[in-house]
PyMOL Python script that loads the backbone (N, CA, C, O; Angstrom):
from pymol import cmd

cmd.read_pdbstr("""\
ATOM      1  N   UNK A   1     -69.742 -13.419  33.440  1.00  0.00           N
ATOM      2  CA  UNK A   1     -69.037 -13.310  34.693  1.00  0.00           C
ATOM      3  C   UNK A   1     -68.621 -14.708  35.137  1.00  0.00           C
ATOM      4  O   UNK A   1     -69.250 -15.763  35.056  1.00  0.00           O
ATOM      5  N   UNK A   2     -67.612 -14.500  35.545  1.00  0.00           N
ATOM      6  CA  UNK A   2     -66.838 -16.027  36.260  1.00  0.00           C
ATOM      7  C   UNK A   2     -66.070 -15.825  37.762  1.00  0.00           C
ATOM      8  O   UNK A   2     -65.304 -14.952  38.171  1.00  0.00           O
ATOM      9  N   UNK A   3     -66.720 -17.222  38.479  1.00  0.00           N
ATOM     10  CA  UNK A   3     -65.617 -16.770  39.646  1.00  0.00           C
ATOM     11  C   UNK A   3     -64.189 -17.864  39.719  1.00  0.00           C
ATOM     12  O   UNK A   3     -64.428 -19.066  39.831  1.00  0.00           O
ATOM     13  N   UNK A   4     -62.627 -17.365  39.647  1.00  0.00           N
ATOM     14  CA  UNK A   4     -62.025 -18.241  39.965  1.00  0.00           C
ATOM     15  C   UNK A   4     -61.749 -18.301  40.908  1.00  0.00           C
ATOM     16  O   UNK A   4     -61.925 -17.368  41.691  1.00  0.00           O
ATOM     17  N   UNK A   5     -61.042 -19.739  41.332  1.00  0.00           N
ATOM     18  CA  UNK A   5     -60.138 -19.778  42.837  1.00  0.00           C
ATOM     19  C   UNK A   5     -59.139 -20.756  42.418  1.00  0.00           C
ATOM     20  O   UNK A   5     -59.224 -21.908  41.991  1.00  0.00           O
ATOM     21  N   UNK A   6     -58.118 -19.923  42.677  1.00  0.00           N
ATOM     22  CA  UNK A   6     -56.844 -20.431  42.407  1.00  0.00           C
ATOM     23  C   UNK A   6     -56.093 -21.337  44.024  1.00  0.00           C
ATOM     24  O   UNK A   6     -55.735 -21.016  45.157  1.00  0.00           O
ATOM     25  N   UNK A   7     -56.192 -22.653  43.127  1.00  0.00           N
ATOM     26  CA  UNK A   7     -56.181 -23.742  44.293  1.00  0.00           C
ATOM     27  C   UNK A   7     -54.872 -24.025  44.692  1.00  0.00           C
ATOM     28  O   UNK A   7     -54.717 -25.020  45.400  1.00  0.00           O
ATOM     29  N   UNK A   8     -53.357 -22.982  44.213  1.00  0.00           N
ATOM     30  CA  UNK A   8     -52.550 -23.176  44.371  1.00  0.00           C
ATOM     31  C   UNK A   8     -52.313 -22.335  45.409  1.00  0.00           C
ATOM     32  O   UNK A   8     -51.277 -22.519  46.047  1.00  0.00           O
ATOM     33  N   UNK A   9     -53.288 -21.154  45.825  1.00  0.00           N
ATOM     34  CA  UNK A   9     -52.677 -20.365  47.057  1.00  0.00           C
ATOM     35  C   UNK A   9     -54.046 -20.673  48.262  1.00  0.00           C
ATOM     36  O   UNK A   9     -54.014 -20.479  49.477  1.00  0.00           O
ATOM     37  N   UNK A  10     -55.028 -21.133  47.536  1.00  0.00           N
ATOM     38  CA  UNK A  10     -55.948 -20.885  48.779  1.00  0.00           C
ATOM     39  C   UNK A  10     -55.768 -21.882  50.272  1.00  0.00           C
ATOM     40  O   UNK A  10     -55.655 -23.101  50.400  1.00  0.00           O
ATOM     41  N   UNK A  11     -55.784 -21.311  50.791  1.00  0.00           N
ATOM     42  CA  UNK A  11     -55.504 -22.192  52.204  1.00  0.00           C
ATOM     43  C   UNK A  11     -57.102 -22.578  53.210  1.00  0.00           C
ATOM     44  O   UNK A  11     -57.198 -22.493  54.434  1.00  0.00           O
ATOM     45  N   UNK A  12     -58.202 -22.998  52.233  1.00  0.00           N
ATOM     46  CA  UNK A  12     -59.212 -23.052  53.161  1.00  0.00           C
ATOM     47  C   UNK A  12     -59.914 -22.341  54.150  1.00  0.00           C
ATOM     48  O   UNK A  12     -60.576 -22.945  54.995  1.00  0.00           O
ATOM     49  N   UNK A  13     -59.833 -21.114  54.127  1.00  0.00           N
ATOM     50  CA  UNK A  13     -59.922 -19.956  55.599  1.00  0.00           C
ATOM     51  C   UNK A  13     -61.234 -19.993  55.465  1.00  0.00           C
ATOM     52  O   UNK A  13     -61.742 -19.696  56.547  1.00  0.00           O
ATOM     53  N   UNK A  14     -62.268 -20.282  54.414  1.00  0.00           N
ATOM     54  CA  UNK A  14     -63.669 -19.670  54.648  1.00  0.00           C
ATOM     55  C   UNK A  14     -64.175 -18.468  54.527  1.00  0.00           C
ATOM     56  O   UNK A  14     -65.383 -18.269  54.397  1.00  0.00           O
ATOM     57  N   UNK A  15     -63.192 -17.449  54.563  1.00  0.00           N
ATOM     58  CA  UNK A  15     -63.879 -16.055  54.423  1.00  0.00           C
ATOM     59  C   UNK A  15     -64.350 -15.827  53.443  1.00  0.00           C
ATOM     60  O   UNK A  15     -65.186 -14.924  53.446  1.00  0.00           O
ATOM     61  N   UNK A  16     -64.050 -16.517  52.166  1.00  0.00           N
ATOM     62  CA  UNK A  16     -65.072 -15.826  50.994  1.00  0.00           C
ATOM     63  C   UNK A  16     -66.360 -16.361  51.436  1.00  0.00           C
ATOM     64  O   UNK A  16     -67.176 -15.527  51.045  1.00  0.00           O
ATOM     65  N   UNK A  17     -67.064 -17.415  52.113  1.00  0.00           N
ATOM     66  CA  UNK A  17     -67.775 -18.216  52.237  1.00  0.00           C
ATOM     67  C   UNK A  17     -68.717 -17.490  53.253  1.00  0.00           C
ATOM     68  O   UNK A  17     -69.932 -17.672  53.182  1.00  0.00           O
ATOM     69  N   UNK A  18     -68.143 -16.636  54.237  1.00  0.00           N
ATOM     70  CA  UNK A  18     -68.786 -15.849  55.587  1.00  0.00           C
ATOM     71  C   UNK A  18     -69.059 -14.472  54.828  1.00  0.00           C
ATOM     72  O   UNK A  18     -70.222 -14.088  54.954  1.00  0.00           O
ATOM     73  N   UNK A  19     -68.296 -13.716  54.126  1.00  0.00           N
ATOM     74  CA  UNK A  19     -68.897 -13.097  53.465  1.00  0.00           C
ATOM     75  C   UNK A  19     -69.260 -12.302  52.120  1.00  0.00           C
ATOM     76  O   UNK A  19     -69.116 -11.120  51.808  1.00  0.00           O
ATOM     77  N   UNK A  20     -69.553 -12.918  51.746  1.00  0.00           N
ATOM     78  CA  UNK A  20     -70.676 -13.174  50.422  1.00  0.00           C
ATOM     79  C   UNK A  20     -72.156 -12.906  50.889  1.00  0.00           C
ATOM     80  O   UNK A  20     -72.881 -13.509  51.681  1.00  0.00           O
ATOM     81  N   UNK A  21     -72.306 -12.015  50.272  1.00  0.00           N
ATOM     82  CA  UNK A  21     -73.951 -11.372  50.693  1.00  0.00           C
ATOM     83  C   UNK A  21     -75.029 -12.439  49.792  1.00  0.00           C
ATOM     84  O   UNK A  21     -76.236 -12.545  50.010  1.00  0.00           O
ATOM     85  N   UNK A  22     -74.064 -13.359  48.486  1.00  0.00           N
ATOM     86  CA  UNK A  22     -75.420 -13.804  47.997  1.00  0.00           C
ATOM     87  C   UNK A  22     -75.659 -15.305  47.991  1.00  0.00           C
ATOM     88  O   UNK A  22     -76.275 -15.962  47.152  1.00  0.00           O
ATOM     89  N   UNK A  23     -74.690 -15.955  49.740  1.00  0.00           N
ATOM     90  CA  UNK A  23     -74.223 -17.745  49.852  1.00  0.00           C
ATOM     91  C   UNK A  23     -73.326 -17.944  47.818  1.00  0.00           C
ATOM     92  O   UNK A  23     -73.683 -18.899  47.129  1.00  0.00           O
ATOM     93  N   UNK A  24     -72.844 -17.473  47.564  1.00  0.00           N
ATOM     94  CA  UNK A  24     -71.970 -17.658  46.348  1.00  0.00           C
ATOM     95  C   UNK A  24     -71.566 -19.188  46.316  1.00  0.00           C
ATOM     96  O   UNK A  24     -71.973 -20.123  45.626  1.00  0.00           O
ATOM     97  N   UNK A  25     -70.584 -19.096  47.352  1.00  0.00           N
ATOM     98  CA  UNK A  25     -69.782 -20.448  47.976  1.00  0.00           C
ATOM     99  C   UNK A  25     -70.122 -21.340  49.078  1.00  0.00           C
ATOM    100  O   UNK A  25     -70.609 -20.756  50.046  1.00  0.00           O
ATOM    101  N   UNK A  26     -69.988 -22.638  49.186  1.00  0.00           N
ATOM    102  CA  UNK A  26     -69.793 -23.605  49.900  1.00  0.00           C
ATOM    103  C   UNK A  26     -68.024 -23.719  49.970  1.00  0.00           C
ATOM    104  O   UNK A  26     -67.117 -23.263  49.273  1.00  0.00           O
ATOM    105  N   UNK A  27     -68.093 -24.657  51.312  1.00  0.00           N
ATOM    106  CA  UNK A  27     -67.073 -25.163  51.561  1.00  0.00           C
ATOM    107  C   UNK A  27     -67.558 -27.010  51.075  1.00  0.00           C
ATOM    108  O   UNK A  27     -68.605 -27.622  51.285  1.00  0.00           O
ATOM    109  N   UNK A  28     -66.139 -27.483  50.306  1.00  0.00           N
ATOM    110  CA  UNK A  28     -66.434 -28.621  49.577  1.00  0.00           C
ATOM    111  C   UNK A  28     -65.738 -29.698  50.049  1.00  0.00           C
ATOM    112  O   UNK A  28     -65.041 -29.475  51.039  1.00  0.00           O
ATOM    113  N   UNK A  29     -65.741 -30.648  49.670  1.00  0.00           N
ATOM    114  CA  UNK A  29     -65.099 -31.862  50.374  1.00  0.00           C
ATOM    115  C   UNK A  29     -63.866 -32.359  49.443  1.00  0.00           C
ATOM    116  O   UNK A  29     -63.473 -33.521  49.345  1.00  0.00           O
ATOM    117  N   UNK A  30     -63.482 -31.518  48.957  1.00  0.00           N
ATOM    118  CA  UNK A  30     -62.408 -31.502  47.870  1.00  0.00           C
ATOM    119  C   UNK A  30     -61.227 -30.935  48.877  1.00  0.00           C
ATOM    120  O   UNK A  30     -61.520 -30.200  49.819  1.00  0.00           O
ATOM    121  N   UNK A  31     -59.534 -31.436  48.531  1.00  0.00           N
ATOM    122  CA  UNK A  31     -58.955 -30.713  48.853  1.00  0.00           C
ATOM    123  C   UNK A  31     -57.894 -30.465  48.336  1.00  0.00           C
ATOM    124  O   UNK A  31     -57.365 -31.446  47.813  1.00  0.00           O
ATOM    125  N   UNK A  32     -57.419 -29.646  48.274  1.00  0.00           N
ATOM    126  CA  UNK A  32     -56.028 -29.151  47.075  1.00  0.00           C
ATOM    127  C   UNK A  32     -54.815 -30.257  47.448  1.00  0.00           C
ATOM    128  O   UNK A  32     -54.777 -31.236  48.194  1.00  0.00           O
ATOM    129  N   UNK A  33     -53.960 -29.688  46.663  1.00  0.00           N
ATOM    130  CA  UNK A  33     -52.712 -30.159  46.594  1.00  0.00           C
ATOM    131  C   UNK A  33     -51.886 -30.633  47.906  1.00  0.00           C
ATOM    132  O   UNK A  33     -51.254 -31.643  48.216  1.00  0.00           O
ATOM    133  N   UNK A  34     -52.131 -29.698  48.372  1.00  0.00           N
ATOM    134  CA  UNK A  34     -51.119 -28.756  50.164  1.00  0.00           C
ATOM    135  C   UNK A  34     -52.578 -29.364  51.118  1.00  0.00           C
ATOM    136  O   UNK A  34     -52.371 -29.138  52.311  1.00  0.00           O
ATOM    137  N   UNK A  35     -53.980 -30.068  50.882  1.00  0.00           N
ATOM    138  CA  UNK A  35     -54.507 -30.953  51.972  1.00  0.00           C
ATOM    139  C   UNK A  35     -55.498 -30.102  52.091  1.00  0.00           C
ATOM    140  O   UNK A  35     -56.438 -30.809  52.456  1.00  0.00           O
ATOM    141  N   UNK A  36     -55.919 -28.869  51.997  1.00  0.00           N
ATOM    142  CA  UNK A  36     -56.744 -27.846  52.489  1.00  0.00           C
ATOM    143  C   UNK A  36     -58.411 -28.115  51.879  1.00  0.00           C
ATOM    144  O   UNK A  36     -58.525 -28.546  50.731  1.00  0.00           O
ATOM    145  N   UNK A  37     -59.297 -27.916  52.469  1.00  0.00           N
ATOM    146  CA  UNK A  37     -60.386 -28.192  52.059  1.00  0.00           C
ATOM    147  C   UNK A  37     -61.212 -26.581  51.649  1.00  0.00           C
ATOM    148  O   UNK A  37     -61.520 -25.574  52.286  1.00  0.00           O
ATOM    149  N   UNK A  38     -61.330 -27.033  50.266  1.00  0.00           N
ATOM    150  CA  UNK A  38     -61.601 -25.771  49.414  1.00  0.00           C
ATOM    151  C   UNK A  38     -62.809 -25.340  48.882  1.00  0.00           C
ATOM    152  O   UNK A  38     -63.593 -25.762  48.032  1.00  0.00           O
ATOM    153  N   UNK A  39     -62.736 -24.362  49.636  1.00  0.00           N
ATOM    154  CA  UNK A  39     -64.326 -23.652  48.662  1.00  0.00           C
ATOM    155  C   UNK A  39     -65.010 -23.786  47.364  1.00  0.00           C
ATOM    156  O   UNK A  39     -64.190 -23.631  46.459  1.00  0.00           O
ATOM    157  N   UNK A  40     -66.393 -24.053  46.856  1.00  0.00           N
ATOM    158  CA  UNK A  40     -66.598 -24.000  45.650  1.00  0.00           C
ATOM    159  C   UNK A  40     -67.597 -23.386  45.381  1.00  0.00           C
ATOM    160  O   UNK A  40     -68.557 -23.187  46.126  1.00  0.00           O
ATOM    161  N   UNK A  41     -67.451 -23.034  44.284  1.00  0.00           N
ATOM    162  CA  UNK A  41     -68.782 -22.186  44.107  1.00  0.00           C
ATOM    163  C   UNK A  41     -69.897 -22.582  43.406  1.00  0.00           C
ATOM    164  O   UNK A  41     -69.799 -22.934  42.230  1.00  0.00           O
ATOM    165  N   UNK A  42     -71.179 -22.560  44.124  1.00  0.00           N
ATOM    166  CA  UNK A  42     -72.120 -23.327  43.994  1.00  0.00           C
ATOM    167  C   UNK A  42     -73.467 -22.309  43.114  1.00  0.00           C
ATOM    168  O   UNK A  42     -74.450 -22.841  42.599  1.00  0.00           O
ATOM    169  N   UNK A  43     -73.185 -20.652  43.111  1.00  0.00           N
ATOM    170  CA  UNK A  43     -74.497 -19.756  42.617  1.00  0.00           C
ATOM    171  C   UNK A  43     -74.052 -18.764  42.270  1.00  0.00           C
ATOM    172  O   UNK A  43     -74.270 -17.663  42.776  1.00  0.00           O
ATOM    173  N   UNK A  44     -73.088 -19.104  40.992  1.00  0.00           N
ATOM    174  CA  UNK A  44     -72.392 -17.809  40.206  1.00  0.00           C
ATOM    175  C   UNK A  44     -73.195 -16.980  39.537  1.00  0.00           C
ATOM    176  O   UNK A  44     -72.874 -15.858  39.147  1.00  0.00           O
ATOM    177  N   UNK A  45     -74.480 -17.624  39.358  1.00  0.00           N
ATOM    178  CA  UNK A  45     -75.475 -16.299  38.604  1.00  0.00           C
ATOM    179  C   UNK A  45     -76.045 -15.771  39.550  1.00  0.00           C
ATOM    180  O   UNK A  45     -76.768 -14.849  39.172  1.00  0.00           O
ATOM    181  N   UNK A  46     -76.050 -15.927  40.562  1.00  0.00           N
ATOM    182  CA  UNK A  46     -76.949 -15.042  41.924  1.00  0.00           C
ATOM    183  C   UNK A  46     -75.726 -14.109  42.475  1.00  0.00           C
ATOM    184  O   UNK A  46     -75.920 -13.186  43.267  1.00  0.00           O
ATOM    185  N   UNK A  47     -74.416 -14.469  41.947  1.00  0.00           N
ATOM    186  CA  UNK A  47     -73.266 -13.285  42.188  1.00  0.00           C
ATOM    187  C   UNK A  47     -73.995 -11.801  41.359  1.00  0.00           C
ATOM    188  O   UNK A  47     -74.556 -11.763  40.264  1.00  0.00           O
ATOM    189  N   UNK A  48     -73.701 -10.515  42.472  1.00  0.00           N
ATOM    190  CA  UNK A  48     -73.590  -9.344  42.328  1.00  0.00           C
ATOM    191  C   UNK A  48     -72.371  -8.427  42.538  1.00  0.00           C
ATOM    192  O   UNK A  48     -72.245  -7.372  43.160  1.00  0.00           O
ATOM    193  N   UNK A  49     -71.368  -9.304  41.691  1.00  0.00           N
ATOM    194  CA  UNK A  49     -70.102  -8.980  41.309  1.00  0.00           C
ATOM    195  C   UNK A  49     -69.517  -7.523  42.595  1.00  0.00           C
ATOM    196  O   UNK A  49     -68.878  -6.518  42.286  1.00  0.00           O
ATOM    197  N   UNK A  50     -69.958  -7.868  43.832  1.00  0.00           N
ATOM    198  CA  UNK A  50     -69.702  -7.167  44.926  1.00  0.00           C
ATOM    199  C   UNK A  50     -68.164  -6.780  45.177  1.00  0.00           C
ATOM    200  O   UNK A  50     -67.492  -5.762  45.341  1.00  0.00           O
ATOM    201  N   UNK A  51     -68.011  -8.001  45.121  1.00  0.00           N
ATOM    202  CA  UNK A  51     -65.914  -8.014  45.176  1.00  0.00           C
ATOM    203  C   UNK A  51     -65.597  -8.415  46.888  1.00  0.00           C
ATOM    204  O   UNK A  51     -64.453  -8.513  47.331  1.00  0.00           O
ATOM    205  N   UNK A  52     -66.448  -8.551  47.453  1.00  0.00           N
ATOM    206  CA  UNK A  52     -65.969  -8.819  49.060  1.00  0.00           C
ATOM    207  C   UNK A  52     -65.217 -10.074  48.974  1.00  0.00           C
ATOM    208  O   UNK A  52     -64.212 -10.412  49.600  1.00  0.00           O
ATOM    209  N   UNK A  53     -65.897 -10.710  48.069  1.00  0.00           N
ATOM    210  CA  UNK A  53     -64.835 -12.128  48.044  1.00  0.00           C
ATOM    211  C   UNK A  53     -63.331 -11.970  47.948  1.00  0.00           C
ATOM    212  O   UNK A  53     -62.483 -12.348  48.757  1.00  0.00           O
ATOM    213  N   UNK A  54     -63.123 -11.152  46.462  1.00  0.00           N
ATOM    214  CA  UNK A  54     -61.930 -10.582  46.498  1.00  0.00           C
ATOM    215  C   UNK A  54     -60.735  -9.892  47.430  1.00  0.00           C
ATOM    216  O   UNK A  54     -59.553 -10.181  47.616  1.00  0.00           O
ATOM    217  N   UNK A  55     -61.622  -8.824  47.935  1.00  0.00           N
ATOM    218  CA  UNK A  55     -61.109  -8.073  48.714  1.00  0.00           C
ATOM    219  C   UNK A  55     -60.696  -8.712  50.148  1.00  0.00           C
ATOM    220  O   UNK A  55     -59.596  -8.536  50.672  1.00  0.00           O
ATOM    221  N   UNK A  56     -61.767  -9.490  50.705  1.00  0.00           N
ATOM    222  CA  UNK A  56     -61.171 -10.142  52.067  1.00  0.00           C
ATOM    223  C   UNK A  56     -60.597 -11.607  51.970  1.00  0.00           C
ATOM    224  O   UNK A  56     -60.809 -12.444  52.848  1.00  0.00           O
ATOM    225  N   UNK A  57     -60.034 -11.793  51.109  1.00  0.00           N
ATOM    226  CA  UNK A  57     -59.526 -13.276  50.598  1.00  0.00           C
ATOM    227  C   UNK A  57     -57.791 -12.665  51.095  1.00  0.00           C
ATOM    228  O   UNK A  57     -57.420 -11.605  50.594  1.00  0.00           O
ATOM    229  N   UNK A  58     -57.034 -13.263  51.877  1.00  0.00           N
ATOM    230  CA  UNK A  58     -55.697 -12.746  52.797  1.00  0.00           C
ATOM    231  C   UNK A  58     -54.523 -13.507  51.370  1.00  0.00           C
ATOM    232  O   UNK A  58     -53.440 -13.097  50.953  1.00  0.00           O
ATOM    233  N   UNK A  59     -55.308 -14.652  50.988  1.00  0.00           N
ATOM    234  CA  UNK A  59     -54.690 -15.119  50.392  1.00  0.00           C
ATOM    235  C   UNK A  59     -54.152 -14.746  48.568  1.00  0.00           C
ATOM    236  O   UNK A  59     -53.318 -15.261  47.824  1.00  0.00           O
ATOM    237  N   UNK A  60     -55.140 -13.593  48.416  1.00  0.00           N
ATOM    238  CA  UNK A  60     -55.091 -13.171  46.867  1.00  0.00           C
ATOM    239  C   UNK A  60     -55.315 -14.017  46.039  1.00  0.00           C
ATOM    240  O   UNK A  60     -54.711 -13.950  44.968  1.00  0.00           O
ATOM    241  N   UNK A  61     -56.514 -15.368  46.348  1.00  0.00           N
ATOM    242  CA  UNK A  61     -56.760 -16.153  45.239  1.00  0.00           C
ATOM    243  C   UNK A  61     -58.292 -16.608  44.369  1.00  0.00           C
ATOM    244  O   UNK A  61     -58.616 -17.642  43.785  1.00  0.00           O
ATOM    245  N   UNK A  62     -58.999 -15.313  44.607  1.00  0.00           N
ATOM    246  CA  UNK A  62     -60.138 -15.165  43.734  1.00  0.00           C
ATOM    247  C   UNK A  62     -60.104 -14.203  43.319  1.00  0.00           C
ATOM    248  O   UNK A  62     -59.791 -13.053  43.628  1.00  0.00           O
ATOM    249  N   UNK A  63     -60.675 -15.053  42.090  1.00  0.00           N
ATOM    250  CA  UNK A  63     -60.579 -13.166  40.919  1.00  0.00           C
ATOM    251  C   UNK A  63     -62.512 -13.498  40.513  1.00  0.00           C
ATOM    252  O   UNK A  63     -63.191 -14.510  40.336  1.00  0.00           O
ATOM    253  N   UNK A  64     -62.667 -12.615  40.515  1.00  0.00           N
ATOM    254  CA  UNK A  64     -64.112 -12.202  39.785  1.00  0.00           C
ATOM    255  C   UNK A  64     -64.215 -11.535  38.511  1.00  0.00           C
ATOM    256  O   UNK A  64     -64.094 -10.310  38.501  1.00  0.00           O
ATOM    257  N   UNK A  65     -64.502 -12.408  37.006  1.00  0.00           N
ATOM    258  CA  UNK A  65     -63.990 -11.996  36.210  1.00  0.00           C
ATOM    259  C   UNK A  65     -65.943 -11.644  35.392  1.00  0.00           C
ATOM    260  O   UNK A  65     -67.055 -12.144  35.218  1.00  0.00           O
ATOM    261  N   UNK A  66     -64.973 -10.252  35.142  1.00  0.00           N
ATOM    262  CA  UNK A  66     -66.614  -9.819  34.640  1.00  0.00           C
ATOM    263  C   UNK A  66     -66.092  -9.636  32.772  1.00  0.00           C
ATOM    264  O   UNK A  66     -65.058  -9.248  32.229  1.00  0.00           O
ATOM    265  N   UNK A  67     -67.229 -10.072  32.339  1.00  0.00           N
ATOM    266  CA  UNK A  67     -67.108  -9.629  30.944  1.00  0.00           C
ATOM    267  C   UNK A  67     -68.351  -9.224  30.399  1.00  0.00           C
ATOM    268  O   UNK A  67     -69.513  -9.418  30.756  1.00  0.00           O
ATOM    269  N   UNK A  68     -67.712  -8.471  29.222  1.00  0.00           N
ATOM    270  CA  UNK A  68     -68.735  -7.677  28.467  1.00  0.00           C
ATOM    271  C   UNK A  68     -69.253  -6.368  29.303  1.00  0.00           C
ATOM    272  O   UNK A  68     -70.095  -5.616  28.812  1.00  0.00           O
TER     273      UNK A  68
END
""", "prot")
cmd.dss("prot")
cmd.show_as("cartoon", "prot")
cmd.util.cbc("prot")
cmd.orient("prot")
């Protein structure tokens, strides 16, 4: 399993960050291209491939990629 975030649309909002049932993400001191200060993900094996990240992201730029 992998989480991406595609740093070309995300605009910093935090919501994957508020909710995530398992703290997945921090907000980082990094910032994209466009200035925005971007989430990272800090506890991809404590992910339970929930999808809230996905789903409430406005921006359509995490994918949760499950394999196998």
């Amino acid at each position: 399993m992998r989480i991406n975030i595609d740093e070309r649309y995300c605009q910093g909002c935090s919501i994957c960050i508020h909710v995530c049932p398992k703290n997945i993400f921090q907000l980082s001191g990094k910032r994209s291209k466009r200035g925005y200060l971007m989430p990272e993900v800090i506890n991809e094996k404590d992910c339970i491939q929930c999808g809230l990240c996905e789903n409430y992201c406005p921006d359509i730029c995490i994918n949760v990629v499950r394999m196998g």
